[in-house]
C-alpha positions as CSV (number, residue, x, y, z in Angstrom):
1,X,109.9,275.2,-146.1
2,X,113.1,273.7,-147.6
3,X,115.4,272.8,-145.0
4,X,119.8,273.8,-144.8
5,X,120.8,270.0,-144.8
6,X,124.0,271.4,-144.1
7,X,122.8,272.6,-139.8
8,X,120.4,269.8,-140.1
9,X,121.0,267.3,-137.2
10,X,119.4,263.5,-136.9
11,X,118.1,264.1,-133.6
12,X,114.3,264.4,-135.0
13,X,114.2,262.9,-138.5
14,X,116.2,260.3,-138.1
15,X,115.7,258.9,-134.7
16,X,114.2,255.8,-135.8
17,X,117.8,254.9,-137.5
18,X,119.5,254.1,-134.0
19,X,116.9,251.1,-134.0
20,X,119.2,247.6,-133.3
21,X,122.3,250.1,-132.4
22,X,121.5,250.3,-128.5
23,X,119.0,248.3,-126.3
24,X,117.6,251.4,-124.4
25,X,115.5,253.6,-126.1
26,X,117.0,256.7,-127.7
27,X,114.3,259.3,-126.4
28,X,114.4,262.9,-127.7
29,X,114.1,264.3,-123.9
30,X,116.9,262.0,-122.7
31,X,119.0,264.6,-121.9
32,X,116.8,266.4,-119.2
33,X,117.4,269.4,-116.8
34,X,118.7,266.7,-114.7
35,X,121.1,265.4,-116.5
36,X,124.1,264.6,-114.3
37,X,126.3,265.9,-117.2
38,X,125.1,269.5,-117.6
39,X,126.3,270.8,-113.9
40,X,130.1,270.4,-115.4
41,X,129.3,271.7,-118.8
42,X,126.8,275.1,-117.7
43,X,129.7,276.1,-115.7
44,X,132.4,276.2,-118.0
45,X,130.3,277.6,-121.1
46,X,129.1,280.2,-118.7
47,X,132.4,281.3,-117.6
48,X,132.6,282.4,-121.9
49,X,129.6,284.6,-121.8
50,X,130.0,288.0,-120.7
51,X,127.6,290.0,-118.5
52,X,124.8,291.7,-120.7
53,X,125.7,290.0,-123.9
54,X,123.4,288.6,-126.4
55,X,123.7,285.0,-126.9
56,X,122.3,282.7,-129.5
57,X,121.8,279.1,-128.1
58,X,121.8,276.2,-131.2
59,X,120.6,273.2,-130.4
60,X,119.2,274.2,-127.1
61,X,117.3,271.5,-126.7
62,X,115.2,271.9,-123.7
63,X,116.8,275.2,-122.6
64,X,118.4,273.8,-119.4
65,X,121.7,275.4,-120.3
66,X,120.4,278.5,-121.7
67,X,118.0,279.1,-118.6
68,X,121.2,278.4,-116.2
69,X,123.7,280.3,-118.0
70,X,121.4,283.5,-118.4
71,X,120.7,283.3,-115.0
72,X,124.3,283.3,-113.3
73,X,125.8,285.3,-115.9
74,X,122.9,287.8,-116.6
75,X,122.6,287.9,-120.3
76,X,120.2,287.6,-122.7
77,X,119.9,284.2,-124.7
78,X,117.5,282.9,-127.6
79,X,117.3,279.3,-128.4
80,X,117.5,277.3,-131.7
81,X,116.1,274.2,-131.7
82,X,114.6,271.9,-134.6
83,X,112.7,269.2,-132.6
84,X,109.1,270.5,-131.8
85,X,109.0,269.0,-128.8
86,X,112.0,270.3,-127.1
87,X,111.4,273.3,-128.3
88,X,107.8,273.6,-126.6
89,X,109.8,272.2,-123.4
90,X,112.4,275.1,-123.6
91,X,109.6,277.6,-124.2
92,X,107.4,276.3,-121.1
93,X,111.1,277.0,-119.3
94,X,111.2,280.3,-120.0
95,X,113.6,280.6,-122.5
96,X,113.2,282.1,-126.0
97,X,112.9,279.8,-128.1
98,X,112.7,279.5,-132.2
99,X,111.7,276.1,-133.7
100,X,113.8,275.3,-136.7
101,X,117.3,274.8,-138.0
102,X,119.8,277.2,-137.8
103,X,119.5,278.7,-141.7
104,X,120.1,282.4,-143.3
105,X,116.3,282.8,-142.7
106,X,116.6,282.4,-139.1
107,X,119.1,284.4,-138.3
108,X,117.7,287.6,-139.8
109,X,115.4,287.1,-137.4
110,X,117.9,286.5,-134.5
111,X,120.4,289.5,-135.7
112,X,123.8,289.5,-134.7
113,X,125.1,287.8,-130.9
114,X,128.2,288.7,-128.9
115,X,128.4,284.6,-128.6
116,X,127.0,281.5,-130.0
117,X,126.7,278.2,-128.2
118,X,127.3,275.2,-129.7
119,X,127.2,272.7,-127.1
120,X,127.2,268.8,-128.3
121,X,126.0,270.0,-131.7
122,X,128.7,269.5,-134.1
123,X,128.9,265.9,-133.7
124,X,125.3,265.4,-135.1
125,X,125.6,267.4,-138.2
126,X,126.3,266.6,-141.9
127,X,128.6,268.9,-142.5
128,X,130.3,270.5,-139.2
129,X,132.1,273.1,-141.1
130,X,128.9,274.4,-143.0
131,X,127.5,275.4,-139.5
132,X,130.4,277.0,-138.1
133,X,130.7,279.6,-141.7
134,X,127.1,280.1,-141.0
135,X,127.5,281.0,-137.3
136,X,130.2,283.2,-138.2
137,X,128.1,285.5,-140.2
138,X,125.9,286.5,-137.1
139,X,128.5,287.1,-135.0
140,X,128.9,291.0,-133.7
141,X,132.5,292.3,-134.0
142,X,134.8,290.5,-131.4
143,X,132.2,287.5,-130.6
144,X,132.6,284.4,-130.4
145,X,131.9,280.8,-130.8
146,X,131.3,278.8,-127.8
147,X,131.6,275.1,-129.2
148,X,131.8,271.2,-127.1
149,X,132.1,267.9,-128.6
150,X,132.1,264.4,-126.9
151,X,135.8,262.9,-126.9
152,X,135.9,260.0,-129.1
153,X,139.8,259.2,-127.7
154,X,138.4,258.8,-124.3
155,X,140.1,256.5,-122.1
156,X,136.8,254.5,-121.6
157,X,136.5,254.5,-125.7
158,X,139.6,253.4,-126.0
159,X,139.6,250.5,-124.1
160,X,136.5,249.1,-125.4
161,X,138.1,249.5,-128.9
162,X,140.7,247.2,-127.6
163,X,138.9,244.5,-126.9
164,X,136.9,244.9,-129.8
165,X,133.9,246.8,-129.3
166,X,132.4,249.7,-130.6
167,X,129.3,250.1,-129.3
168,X,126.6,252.7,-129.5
169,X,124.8,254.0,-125.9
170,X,121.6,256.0,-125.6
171,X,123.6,259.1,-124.1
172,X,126.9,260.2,-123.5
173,X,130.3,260.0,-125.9
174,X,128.9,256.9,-127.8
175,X,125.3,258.4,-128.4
176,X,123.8,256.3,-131.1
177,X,122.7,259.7,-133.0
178,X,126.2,260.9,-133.3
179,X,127.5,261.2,-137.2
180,X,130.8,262.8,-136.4
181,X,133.9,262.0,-134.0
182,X,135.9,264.4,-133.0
183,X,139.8,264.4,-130.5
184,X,141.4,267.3,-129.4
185,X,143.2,267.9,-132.7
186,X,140.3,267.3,-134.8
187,X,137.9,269.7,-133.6
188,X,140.3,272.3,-133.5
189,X,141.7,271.9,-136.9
190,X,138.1,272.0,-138.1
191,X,137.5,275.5,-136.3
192,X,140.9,276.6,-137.7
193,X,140.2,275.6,-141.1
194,X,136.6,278.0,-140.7
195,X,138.7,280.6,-140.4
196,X,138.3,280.8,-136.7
197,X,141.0,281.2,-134.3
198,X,141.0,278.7,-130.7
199,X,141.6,281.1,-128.0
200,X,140.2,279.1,-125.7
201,X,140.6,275.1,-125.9
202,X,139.8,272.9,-122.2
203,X,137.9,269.9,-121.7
204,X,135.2,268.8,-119.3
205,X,136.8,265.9,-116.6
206,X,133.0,263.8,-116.9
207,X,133.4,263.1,-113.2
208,X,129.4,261.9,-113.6
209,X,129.8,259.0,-116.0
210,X,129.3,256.1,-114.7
211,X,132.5,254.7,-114.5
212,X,133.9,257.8,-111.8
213,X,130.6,257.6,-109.9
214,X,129.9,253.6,-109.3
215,X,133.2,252.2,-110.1
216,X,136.7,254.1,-109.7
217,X,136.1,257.1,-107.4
218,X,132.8,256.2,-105.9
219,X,133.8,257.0,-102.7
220,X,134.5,260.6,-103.2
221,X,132.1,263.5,-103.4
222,X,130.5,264.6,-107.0
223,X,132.9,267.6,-105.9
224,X,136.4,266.1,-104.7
225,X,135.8,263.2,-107.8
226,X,135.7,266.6,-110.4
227,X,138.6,267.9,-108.8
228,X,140.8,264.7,-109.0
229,X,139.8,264.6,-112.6
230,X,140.2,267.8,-114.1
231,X,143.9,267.9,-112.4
232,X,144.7,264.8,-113.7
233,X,143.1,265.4,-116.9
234,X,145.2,268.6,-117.7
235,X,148.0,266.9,-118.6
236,X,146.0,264.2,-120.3
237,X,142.7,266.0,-121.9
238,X,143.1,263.2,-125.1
239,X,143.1,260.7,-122.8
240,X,140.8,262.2,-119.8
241,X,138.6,264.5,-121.3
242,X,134.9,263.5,-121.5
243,X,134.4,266.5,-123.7
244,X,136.5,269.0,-125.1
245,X,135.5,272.7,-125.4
246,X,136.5,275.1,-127.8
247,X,136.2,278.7,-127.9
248,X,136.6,280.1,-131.5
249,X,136.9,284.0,-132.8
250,X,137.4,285.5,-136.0
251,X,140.3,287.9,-135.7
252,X,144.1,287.8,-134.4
253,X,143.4,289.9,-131.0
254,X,143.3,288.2,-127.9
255,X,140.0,288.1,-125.8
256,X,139.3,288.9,-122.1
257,X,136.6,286.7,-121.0
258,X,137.2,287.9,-117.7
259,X,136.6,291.5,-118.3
């Protein structure tokens, strides 16, 4: 079946081009359940999802995030995901999962959803803003997209620009699979420019990466070092954020998330 180049990602067919870019070997179950990034990330999506709504997962990878987000917000998700293997992973999880890129095809099979998670998706694709029409054509009146991409302007990017380096890493902002960079302004100009409005923009403080937990705040709690961050980082996200989050939805009206 002819693939949508345009929601195609890299992670499957072109895993063999981060050869020579990073020394450690970019696996396609490197992020796993127990990822010490997902904790921060499951909690904020989740807090976007309503109670009883049907949610379409992209790039689900595994399913941890769809298996911990229908479970504390009890609603009803269905997973995307083009590598076989994680796919068969998020299905032995329990989650619903379809094997395939997100195309016209697939959605008639998936119907409409109140939301649609793209979570570190974006950044992989060929063309961002081809996904985020398509998304928008299964959503139900007054849903929404649910979107987060790894900060390129992160403090930690930054400096190593400084001196000179750019290099790739097997996980995290610098993955060696990632086609696109995105800041703050960029990712929201390219959901404004689909037509979409940002209700909802924040950031995720990253108080797992490695430089918080064996370098700057290593003696604080995973708890008190998240804290720290996220307060500093609200007046800073550019800077601070490790991702940022965006929460997109067709129409003028404001949007409860709390009701």
């Amino acid at each position: 079946m002819q693939q949508d180049i345009a929601s195609e990602t890299i992670a499957e067919h072109l895993q063999e081009a981060t050869r020579g870019l990073t020394r450690r070997e970019v696996s396609p179950l490197r992020y796993a359940p127990d990822f010490r990034g997902f904790s921060e990330t499951i909690a904020l999506v989740a807090s976007f999802v309503r109670p009883g709504s049907r949610v379409l997962d992209v790039g689900c990878g595994t399913g941890p995030l769809s298996q911990a987000v229908s479970k504390m917000v009890g609603c009803t998700i269905v997973g995307a995901e083009p590598s076989p293997q994680r796919a068969s992973a998020g299905r032995e999880r329990g989650v619903e999962t379809f094997t395939g890129y997100l195309t016209d095809d697939l959605l008639s099979r998936f119907g409409t959803s109140d939301a649609i998670l793209l979570t570190n998706v974006l950044e992989h694709l060929v063309d961002p803003m081809d996904m985020l029409l398509l998304a928008q054509r299964a959503l139900r009146p007054g849903g929404h997209i649910v979107a987060s991409v790894p900060n390129v302007a992160h403090w930690t990017a930054r400096l190593r620009l400084l001196f000179g380096k750019f290099d790739y890493s097997a996980i995290g902002i610098m993955d060696a699979i990632h086609l696109r960079w995105f800041t703050r302004p960029s990712v929201r100009a390219l959901f404004e420019d689909a037509g979409l409005k940002v209700e909802v923009p924040t950031h995720t403080a990253g108080a797992s990466m490695a430089v918080y937990s064996r370098l700057l705040l290593r003696p604080f709690p995973k708890g008190v070092r998240a804290g720290i961050l996220w307060h500093v980082g609200k007046d800073a996200p550019g800077l601070l954020a490790c991702q940022h989050v965006v929460v997109g939805k067709i129409g003028r009206t404001g949007y409860n998330f709390g009701g």
